[in-house]
N, C-alpha and C positions, 0 to 999 in steps of 0.2 A: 352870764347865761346865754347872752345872744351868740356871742362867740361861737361857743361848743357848739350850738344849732348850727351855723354854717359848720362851721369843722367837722361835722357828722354828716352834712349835707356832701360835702368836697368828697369826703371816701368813701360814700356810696357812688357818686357819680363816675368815681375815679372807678373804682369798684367795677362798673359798667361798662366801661367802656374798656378795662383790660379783658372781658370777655368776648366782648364783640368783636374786638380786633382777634381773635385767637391767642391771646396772652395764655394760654394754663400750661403745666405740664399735663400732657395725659395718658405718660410713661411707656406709650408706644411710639416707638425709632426705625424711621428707613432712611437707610445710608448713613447714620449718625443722628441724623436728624430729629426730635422729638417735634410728630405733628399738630402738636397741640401749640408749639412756638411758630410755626410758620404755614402755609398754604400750599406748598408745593416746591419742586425740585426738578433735579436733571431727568424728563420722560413721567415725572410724576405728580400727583397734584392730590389736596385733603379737601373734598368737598362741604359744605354744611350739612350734610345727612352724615355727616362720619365717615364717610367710605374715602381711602385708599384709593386713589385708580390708577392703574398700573399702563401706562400708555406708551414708553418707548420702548420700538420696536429690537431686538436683539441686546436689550441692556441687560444689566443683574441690579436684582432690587434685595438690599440684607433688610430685614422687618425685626425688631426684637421687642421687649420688652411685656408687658401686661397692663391688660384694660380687662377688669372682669364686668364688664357689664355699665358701668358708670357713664361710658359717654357712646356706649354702641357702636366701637370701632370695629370695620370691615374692610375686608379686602377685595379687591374686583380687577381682577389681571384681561386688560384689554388688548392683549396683542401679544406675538409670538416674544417669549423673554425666559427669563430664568430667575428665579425668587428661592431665596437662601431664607429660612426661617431659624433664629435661636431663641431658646428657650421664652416660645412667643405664647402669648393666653389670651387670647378673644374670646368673652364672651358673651355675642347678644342677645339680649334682651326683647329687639323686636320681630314682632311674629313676622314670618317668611323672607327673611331674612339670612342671607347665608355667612356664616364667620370669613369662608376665603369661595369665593366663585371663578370659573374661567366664562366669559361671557363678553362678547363684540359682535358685531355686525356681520363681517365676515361671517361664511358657515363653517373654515376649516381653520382653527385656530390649534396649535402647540404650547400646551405651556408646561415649564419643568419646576417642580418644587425640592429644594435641600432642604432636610433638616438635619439641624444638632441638636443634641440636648434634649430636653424635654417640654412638649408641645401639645396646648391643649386650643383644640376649636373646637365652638359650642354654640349654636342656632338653637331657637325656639321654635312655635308651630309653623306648619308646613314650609319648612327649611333644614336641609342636612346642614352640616359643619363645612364639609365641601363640597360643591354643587359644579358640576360640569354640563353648559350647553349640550344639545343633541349637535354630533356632526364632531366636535370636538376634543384635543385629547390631554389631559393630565398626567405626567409623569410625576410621581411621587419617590425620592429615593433617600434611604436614611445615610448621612455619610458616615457613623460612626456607630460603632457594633454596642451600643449603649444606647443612641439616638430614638427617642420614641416620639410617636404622632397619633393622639387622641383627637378623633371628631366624632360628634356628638348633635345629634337632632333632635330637632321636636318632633311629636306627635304627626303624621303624614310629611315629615321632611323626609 
C-alpha cells in the first residue's frame, strides 16, 4: 500500500511540473511549431498570459491550428511583418481581450494578414476579434476565392 502512495505521489508531481515547463499540446502552430511545446522561436515568443507576440521585424509568421477558448490564446503582432493565418480558431475567453491585435510602441506600424481556409476569431467583453492601434494599419487579404475570416466581439469590443 505504501508503494502506490509514493507511485501516485511521482505522477502528480511529474504531472506538475510537465505543465509548468510548457509540456502540453495546445494545437495552435506558428511556423510548425505547436506553442504549447516550446516558448518561443525565430522573431517570436509565447508568453504566460497566452499571448503570441509577434516581434521580428519583416518576417512571415504561418499561425494554424485551434484553441477554442481552453488556454486563451492570442495574437499580438508587434512590428512591421506579414502573418499567414490557416484554418486558425481562437477563441477567448477573457474580457478585453482581443483574438489577433496590431499593437507596439511605435505610433506607425504596417501589418499584413493572409488567410486560407477557414478562420474564426472570437474576443469577449470590450474587445473585437481584431483590434487595431489608433495610428496604425491592418491589411487583411483572403488568398484563395473560398478563403473566409470570421471575427467576432463582445459586448462594447
Amino acid at each position: 500500500m505504501k508503494t502506490l502512495k509514493l507511485l501516485c505521489t511521482a505522477i502528480v508531481i511529474a504531472g506538475f511540473a510537465t505543465v509548468a515547463w510548457g509540456g502540453y499540446v495546445s494545437g495552435v502552430r506558428v511556423n510548425g511549431v505547436d506553442v504549447g511545446q516550446t516558448s518561443s522561436g525565430d522573431g517570436w515568443n509565447f508568453d504566460d498570459s497566452h499571448r503570441i507576440n509577434l516581434k521580428g521585424s519583416g518576417k512571415t509568421y504561418v499561425i494554424t491550428g485551434a484553441d477554442t477558448g481552453k488556454r486563451n490564446i492570442r495574437v499580438k503582432i508587434e512590428t512591421d511583418c506579414t502573418v499567414v493565418i490557416s484554418n486558425l480558431t481562437l477563441g477567448v475567453r477573457e474580457d478585453y481581450c482581443n483574438a489577433l491585435w496590431l499593437d507596439a510602441s511605435k505610433s506607425s506600424l504596417t501589418g499584413t494578414v493572409l488567410f486560407y481556409g477557414v478562420n474564426y476569431l472570437s474576443s469577449r467583453w470590450g474587445a473585437a476579434g481584431i483590434g487595431v492601434k489608433k495610428g496604425q494599419t491592418l491589411n487583411l487579404l483572403g488568398m484563395q476565392a473560398t478563403a473566409e475570416l470570421h471575427a467576432t466581439g463582445g459586448k462594447s469590443g
